[in-house]
Kinemage of the C-alpha trace (Angstrom):
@kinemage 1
@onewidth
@group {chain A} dominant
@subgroup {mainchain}
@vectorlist {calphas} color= white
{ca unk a 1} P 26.946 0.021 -11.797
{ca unk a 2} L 24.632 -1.746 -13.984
{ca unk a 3} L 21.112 -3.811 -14.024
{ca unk a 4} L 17.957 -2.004 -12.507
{ca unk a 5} L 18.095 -2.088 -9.048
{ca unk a 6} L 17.734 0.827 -6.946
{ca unk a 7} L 20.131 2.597 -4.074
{ca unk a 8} L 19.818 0.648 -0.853
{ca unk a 9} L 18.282 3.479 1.463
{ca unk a 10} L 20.741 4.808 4.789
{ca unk a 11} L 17.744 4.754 6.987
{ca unk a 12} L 18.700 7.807 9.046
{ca unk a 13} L 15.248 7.439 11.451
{ca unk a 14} L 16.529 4.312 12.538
{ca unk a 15} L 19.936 5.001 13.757
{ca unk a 16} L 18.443 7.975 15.273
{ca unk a 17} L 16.226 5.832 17.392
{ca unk a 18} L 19.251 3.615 18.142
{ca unk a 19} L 20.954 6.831 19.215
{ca unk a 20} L 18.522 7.987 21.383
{ca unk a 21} L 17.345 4.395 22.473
{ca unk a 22} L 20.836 4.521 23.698
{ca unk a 23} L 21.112 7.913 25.573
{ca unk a 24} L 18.182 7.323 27.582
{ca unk a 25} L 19.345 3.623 28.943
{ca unk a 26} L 22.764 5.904 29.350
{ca unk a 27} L 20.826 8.772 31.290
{ca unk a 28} L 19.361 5.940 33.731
{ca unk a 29} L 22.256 4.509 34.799
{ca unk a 30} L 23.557 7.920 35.464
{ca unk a 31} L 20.775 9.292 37.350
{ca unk a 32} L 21.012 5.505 39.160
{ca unk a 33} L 24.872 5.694 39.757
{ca unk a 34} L 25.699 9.412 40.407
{ca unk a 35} L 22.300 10.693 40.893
{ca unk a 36} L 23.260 13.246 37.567
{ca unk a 37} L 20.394 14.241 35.252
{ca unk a 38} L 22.227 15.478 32.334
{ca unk a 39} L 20.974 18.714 32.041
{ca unk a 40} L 20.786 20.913 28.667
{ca unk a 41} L 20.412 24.731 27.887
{ca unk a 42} L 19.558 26.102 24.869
{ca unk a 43} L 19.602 29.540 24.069
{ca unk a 44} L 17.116 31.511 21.546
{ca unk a 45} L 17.589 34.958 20.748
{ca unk a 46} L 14.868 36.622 18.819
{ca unk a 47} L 11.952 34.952 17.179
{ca unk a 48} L 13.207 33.675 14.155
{ca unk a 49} L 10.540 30.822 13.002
{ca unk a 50} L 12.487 28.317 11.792
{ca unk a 51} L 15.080 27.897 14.852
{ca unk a 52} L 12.112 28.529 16.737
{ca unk a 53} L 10.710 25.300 15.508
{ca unk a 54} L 14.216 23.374 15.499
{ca unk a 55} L 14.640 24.566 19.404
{ca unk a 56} L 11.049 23.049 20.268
{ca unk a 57} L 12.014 19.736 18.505
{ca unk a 58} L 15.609 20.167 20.366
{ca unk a 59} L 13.607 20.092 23.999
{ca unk a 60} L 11.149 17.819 22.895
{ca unk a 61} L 13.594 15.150 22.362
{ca unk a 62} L 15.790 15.352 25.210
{ca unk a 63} L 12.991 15.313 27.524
{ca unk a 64} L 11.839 12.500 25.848
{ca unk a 65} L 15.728 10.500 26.922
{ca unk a 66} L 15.509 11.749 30.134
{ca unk a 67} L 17.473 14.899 29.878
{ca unk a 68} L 16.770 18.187 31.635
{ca unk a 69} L 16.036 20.546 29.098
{ca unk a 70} L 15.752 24.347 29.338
{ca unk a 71} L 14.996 27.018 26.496
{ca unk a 72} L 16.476 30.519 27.325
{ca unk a 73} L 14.244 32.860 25.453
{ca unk a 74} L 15.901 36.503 24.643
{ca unk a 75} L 14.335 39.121 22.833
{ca unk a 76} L 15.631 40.183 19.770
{ca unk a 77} L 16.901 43.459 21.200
{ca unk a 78} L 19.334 41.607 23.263
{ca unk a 79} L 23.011 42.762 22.982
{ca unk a 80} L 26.283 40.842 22.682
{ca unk a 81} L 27.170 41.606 26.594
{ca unk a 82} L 23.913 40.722 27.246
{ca unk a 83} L 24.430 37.392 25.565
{ca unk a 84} L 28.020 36.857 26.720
{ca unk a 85} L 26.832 37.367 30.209
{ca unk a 86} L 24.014 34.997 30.146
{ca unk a 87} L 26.573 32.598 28.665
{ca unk a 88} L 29.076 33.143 31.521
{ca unk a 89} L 26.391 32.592 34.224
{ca unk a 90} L 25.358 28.910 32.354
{ca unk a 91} L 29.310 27.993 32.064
{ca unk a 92} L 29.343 28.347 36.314
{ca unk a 93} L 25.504 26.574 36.707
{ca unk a 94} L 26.388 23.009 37.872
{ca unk a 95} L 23.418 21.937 37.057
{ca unk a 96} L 23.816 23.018 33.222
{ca unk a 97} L 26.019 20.233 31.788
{ca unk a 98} L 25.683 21.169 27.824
{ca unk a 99} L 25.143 24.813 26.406
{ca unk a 100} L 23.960 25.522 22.616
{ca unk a 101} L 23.052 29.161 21.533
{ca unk a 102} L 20.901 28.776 18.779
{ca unk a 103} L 22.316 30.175 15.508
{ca unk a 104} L 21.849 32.285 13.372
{ca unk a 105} L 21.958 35.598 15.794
{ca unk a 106} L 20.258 38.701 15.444
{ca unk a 107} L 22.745 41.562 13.481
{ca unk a 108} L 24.926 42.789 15.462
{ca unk a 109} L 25.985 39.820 17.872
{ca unk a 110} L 29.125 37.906 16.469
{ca unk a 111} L 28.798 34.350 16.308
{ca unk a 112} L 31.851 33.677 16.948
{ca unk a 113} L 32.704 35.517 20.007
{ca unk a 114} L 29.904 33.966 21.619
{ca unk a 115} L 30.848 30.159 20.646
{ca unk a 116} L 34.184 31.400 22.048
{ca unk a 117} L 32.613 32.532 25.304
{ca unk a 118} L 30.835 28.708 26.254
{ca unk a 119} L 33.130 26.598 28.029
{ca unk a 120} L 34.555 23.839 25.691
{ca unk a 121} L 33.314 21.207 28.259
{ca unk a 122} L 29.822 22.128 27.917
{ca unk a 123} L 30.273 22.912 24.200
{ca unk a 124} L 28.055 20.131 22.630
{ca unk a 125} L 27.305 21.810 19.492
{ca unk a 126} L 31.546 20.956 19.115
{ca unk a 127} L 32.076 24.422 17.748
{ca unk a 128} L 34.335 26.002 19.991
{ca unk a 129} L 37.929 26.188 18.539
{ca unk a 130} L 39.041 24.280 20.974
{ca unk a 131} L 37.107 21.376 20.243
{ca unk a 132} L 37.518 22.187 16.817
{ca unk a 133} L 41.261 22.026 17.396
{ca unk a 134} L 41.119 18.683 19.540
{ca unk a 135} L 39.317 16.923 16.608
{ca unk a 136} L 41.760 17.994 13.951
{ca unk a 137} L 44.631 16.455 16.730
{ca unk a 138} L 42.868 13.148 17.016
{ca unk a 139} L 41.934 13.920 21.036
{ca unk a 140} L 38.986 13.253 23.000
{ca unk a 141} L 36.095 16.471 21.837
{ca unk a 142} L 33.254 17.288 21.279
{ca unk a 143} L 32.207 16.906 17.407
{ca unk a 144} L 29.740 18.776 15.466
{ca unk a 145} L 26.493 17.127 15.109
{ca unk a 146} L 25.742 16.231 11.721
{ca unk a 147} L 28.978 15.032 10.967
{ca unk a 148} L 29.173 12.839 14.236
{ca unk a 149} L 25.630 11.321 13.319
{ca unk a 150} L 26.488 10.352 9.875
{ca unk a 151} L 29.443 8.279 10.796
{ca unk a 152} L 27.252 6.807 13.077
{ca unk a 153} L 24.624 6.271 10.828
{ca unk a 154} L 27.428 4.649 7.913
{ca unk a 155} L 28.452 2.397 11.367
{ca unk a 156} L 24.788 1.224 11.752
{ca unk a 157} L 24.576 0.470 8.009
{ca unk a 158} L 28.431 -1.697 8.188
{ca unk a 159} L 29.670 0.806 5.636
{ca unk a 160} L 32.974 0.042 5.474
{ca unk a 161} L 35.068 2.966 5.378
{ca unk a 162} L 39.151 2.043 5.906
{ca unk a 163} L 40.665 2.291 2.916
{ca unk a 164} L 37.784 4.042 1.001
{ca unk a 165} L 38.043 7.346 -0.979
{ca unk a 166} L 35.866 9.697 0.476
{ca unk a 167} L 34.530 13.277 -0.914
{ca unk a 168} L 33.269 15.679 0.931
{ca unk a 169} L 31.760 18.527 -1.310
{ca unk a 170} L 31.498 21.399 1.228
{ca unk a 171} L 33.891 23.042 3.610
{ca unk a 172} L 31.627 24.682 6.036
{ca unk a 173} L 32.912 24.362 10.049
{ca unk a 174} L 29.462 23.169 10.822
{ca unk a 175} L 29.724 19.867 8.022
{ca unk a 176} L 32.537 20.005 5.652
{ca unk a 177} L 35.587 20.470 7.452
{ca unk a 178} L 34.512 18.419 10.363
{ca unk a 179} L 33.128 15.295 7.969
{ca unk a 180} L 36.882 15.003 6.489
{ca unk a 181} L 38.975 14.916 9.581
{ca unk a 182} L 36.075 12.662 11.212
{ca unk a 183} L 36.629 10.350 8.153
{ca unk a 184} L 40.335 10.382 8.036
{ca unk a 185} L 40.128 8.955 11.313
{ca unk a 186} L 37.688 6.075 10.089
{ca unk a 187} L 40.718 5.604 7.593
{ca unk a 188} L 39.661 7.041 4.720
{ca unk a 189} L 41.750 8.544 1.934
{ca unk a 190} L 39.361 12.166 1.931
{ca unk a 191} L 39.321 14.923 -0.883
{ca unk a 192} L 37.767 17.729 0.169
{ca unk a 193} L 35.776 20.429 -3.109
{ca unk a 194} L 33.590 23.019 -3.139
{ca unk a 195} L 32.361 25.741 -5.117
{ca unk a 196} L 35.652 26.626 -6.384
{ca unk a 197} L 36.858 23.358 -7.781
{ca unk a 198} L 37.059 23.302 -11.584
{ca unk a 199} L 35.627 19.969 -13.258
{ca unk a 200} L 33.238 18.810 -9.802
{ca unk a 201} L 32.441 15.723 -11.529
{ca unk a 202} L 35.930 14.698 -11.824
{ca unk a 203} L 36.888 14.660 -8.127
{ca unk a 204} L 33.399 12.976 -7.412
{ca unk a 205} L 32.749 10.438 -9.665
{ca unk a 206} L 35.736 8.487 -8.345
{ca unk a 207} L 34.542 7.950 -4.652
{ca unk a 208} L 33.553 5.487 -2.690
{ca unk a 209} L 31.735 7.577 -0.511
{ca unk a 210} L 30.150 10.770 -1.420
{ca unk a 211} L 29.279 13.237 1.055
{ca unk a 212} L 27.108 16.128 -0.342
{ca unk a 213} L 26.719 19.359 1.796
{ca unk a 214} L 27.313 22.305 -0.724
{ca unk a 215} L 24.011 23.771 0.010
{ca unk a 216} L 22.657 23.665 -3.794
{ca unk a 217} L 19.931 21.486 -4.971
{ca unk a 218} L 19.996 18.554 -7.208
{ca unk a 219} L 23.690 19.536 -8.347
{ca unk a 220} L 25.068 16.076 -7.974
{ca unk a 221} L 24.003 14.375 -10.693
{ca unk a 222} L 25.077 10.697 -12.420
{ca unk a 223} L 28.280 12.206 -13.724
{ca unk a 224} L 29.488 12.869 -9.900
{ca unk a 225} L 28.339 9.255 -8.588
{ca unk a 226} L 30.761 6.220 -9.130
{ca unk a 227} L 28.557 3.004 -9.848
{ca unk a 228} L 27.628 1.698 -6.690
{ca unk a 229} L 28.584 4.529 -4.457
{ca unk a 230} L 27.788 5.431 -1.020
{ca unk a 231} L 26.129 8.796 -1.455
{ca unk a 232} L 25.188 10.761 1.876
{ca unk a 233} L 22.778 14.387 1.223
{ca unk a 234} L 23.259 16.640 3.409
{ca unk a 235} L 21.515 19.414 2.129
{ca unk a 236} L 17.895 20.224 2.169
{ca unk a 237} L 15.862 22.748 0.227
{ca unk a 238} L 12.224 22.954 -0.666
{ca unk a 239} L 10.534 22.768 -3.984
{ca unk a 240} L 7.319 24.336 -4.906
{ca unk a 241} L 7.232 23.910 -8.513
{ca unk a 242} L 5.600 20.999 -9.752
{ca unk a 243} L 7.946 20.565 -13.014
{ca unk a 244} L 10.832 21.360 -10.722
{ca unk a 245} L 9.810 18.076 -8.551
{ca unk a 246} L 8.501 15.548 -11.768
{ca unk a 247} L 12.643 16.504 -13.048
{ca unk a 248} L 13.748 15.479 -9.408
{ca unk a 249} L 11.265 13.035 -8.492
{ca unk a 250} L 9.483 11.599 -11.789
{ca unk a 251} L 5.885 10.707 -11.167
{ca unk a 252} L 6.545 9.873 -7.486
{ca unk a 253} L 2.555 10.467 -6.216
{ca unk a 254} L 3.556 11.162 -2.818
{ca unk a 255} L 6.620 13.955 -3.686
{ca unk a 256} L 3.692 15.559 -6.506
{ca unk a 257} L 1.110 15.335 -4.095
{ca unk a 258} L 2.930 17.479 -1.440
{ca unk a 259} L 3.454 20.175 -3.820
{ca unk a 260} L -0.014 20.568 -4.987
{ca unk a 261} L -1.332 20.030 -1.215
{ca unk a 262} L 0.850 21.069 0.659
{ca unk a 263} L 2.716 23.789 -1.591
{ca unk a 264} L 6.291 22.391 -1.096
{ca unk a 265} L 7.978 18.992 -0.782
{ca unk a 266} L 12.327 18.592 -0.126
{ca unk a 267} L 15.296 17.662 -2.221
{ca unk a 268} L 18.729 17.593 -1.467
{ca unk a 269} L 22.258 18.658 -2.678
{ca unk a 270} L 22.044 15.220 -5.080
{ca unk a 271} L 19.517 14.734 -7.710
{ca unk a 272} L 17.461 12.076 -6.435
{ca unk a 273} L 15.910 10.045 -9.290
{ca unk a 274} L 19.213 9.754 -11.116
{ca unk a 275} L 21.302 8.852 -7.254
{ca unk a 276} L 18.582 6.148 -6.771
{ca unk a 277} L 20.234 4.445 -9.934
{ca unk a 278} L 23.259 5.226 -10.272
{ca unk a 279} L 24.252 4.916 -6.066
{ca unk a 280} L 24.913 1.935 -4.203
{ca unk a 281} L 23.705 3.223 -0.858
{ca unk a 282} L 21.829 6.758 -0.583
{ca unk a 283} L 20.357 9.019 2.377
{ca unk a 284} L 16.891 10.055 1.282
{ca unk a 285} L 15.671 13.819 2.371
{ca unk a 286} L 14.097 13.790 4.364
{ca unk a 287} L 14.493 10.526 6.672
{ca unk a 288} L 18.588 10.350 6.246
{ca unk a 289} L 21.184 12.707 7.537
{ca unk a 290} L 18.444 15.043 9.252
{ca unk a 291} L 16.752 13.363 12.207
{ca unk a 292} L 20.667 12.089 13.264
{ca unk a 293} L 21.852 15.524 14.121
{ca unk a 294} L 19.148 15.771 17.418
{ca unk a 295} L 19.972 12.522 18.431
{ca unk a 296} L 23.159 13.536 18.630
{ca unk a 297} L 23.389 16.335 20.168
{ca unk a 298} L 21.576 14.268 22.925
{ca unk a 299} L 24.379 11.940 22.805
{ca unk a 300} L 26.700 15.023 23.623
{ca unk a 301} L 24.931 15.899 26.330
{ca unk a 302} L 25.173 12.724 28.066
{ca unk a 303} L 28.525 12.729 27.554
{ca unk a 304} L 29.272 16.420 28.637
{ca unk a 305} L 27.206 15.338 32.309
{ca unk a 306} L 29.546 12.138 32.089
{ca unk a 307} L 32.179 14.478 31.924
{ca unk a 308} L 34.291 12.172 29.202
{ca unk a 309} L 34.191 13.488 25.700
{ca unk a 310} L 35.322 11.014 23.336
């Protein structure tokens, strides 16, 4: 890419609003047609503060669409039976149409065999393996969050993606793996790195779109980005140091002035001064990929009280 203009910005508060704009007019017409009010649980064991936080923002905003929202509070001393049982009893409520235990769990309570436990219908975090399982087939599922939003929110932008070459730099369940098989079925030709792959740069710097959840930050710098990329950052990560932020940021008054007032300010997995010029399209952090993954999992919900996945 040449010339001085910036990245075009993937305005991730926007399609969020469109999302959610969109599951309350869909929670109306359900409460109007079938008398359902989509009802969500979420479950919080322990006190940890930051899912503490993301749980409150979680029941804020489905109240706010018109969903029935309940936080399960457990204590931290709460065992895996325990769990599992409380699970069992929300798969059976009628009234409880999606389920999400909050991760991570306190030591000693496997993750896994409690995703395993929720019943795949109500699953609309889209972990369970057999959602999991129905994505990678190409059938009706629920989808994991993040990735779900972000094809959304390259929809709401008219990204086109058939055709495109796609990286995804990441192979978590939650983004990585997800984000490839959701893009193959957009059409995209997808390579998939991570923190094995020799020569990063080499695999990047080729695509079309860029999709950056490897959970380091600033890695992705102008030698990953092909002129006039799509580049979507997944990651987040706060940065106290003020030199650390001038090398991401520049002289950016607002980015400075939260670290010096504020003691922190965020950054994702792709350097953001050098993206801005070197990208064709870019998801800022914060305001991209993060507010899309609520608004989603409202969208689940709706569908899960719908009772048709898609």
């Amino acid at each position: 890419r040449t010339g001085a203009s910036e990245a075009r910005i993937l305005d991730g508060e926007a399609t969020a609003r469109a999302i959610r704009d969109e599951v309350a007019a869909g929670c109306a017409l359900l409460e109007f047609e079938r008398g359902i009010t989509p009802g969500l649980t979420v479950v919080l064991v322990g006190a940890d503060a930051a899912s503490s936080i993301y749980v409150k923002n979680k029941n804020r905003a489905a109240t706010a669409v018109g969903i029935r929202s309940t936080v399960l509070r457990l204590p931290e001393s709460t065992t895996e039976a325990e769990l599992l049982q409380v699970v069992t009893r929300l798969n059976r409520d009628p009234a409880t149409h999606g389920i999400l235990v909050q991760l991570p769990l306190p030591t000693g309570i496997r993750e896994r065999r409690v995703i395993e436990a929720i019943d795949p219908t109500k699953d609309v975090d889209g972990f369970h393996p057999v959602n999991v399982g129905r994505l990678v087939a190409g059938l009706p599922g629920f989808v994991p969050c993040t990735p779900a939003g972000i094809v959304t929110l390259l929809r709401h932008h008219q990204i086109p993606l058939a055709g495109r070459h796609a990286v995804v730099v990441g192979r978590s369940n939650i983004v990585g793996k997800p984000m490839a098989f959701l893009l193959l079925r957009e059409d995209c030709t997808v390579t998939i790195c991570h923190s094995k792959t020799p020569d990063l740069a080499a695999f990047c710097s080729g695509a079309d779109l860029l999709v950056a959840a490897v959970g380091r930050a600033g890695l992705l710098r102008t030698a990953h980005i092909k002129p006039g990329a799509v580049v979507v950052d997944v990651g987040i990560h706060r940065v106290t140091d003020e030199a650390v932020c001038r090398d991401y940021y520049g002289d950016d008054p607002v980015r400075l002035a939260a670290v010096r007032e504020r003691g922190s300010t965020l950054v994702g997995d792709v350097h953001p001064r050098e993206a801005r010029i070197r990208a064709g399209w870019l998801s800022p952090v914060p305001g991209g990929v993060g507010p899309l993954t609520i608004a989603q999992l409202l969208a689940n919900t709706l569908t899960a009280a719908a009772g048709s996945p898609s």
